[in-house]
N, C-alpha and C positions, 0 to 999 in steps of 0.2 A: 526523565521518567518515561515509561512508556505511557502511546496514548493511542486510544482506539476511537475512529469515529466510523459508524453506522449510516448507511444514506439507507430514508426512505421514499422510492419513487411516486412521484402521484403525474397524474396530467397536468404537465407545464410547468410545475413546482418539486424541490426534495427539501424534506427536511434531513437534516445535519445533527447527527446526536456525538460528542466528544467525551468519553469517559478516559480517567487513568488506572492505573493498574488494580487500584483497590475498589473498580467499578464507580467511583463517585463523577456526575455528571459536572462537567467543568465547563461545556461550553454546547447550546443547540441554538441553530440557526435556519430558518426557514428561506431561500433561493429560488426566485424564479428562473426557470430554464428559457434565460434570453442572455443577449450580451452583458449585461449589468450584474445578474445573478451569476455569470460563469467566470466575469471579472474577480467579483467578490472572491469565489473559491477559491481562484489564484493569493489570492492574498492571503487569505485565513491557511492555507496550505505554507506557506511560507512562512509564516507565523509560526505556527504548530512544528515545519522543520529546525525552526530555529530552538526548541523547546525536548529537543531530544539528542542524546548525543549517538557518536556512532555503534554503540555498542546496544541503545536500545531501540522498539520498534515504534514504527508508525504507521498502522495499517488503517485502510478504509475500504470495507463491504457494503456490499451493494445484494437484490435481489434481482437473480435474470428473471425480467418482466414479460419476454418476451419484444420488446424493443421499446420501450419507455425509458429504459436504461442508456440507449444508446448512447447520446447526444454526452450523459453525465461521464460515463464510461469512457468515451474519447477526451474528454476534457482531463478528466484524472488519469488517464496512463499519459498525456503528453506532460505535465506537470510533475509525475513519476520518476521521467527521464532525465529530471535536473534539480531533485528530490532523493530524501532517503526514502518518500515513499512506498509505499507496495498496494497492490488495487487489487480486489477479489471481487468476483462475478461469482455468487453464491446458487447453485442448483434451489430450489425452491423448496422440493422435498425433503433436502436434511437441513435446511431452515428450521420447516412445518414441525421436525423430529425433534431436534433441537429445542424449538419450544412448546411442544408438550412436556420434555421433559421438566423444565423449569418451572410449566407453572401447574403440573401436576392437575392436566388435563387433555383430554381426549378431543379436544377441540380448539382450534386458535381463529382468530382473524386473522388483521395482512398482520404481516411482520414491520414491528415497528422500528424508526433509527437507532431506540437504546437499545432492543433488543438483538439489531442486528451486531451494534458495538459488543452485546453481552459475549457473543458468538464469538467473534475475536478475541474477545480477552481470555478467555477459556480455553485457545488455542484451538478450536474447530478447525480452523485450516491446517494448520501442522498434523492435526489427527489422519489429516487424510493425505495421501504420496507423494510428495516432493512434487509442488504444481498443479496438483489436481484442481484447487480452486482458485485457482491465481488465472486472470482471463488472460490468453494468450492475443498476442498482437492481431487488431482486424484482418490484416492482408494471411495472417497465417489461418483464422477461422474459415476464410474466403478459400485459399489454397484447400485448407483440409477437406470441405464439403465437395470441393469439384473432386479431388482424388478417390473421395467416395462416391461419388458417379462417375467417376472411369471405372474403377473395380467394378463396381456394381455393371457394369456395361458389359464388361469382359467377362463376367460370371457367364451374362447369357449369353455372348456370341461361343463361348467356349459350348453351352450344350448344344444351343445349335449346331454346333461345328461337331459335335460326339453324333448327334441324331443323324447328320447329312453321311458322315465316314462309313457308319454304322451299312446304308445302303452304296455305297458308291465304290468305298475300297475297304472293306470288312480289317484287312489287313494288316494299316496299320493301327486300328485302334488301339493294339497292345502298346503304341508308343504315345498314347496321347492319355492313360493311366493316371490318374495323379497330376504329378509336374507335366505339364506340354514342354517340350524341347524344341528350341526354334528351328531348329533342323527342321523336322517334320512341317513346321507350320510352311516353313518358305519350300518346303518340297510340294504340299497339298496348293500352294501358292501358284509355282510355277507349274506342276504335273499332276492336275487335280485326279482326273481318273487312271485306273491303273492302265487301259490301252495308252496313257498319254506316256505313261512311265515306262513300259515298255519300250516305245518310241524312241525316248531321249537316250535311253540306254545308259550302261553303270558308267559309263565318261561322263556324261551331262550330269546327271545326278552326284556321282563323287566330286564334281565341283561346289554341291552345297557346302557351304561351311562348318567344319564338325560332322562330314559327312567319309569317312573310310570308304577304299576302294572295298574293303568287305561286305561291310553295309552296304554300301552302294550295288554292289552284284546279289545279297541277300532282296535286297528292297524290289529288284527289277524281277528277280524269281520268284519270287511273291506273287509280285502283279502278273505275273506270265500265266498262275492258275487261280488267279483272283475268283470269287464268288459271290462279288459285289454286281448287287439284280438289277441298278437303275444308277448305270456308266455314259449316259447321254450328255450331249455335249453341254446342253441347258444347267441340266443339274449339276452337272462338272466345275461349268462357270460358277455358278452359285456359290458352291465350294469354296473353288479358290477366292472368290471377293469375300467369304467368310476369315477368311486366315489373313490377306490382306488387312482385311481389320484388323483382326486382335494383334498381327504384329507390331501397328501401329498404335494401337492403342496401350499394348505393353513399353514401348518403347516412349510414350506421352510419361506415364505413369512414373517408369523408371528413371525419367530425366534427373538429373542434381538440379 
């Protein structure tokens, strides 16, 4: 049969609510959140695997607390992995939705263990996209929040790096449009102002990579009547330590 059980978080303790498919409560259990209380879950987990076969389910929801959940949440995905288990980290607000709907009010408390079972067994998770409420591994929450301060980093050096082009090499702004092309960024890298471009002339420049002897003699005729107001060597620097970055930091981001 299938069976759904519900955790409800409190300080130091969860209660365990275990209903079956036709919502009748089969099994509640109160657990301190210490060695003794996380032993127990193993057990009762194993129990409960024993009591379903492979064709039916065994889910347990939880509400993200904000980190109360943590300790319970490590406990049941590493149980999971030698288990037909499945562990969901429920968003709080379609909890809350959830059970207004049920009890035909505009108002709830916390969300209780049956109620969180209720939620499962009604298929709340499958309602929502392959995953969506299924907590994904810590190390992958950990990865995803830093990848979202890299982007988010690159966002700014990227306008920064629009503002500074803007005065320095008017030029090539039209290549940094939309997509930036790492062309451009390891050019502004190595030959931030266009007197430097000039300098290196279209041999040193058609050595960027994905850089055409066309381009390359386009880029230097460019910079030859450039109109870019504030080419100093200060500001130049600036420049390029701006595209040094982002090349690195696209290249953090990009990694497998």
């Amino acid at each position: 049969m299938d069976l759904y059980i519900g955790v409800d978080i409190s300080k130091g303790y969860a209660d365990f609510c275990m209903t079956d498919g036709e919502g009748t409560v089969l099994e509640e259990h109160r657990l301190d959140d210490t060695r003794t209380g996380h032993d127990r879950v193993q057990e009762l987990v194993r129990e409960w695997n024993g009591m379903v076969s492979d064709d039916e389910d065994l889910l347990v929801g939880m509400e993200a607390t904000g980190g109360m959940e943590r300790n319970w949440l490590h406990l049941l995905e590493e149980i999971a992995g030698e288990t037909e288990l499945e562990v969901y980290c429920i968003n709080p607000l379609i909890l809350r939705k959830f059970a207004e709907q049920r009890l035909h009010s505009g108002k709830t408390d916390r969300i209780s263990a049956h109620l969180m079972a209720d939620y499962l067994r009604f298929g709340g998770v499958e309602a929502q996209s392959e995953g969506d409420g299924k907590s994904p591994h810590p190390g992958l929450r950990t990865l995803s929040r830093k990848t979202k301060e890299l982007i988010g980093r690159t966002t700014e050096l990227k306008n920064e790096l629009h503002a500074l082009l803007q005065r320095v090499h008017p030029e090539l702004a039209q290549h940094v449009r939309g997509h930036m092309s790492q062309w451009v960024l390891k050019l502004i890298k190595r030959h931030p102002t266009p007197d430097e471009v000039v300098e290196a002339g279209v041999e040193a420049v058609a050595e960027i990579p994905y850089v055409t002897e066309v381009r390359a003699r386009e880029v230097v005729d460019n910079a030859r009547s450039s109109v870019g107001g504030q080419t100093d060597p200060d500001t130049g620097l600036a420049l390029s330590m701006v595209a040094e970055d982002l090349l690195r930091l696209e290249k953090r981001i990009d990694r497998p």
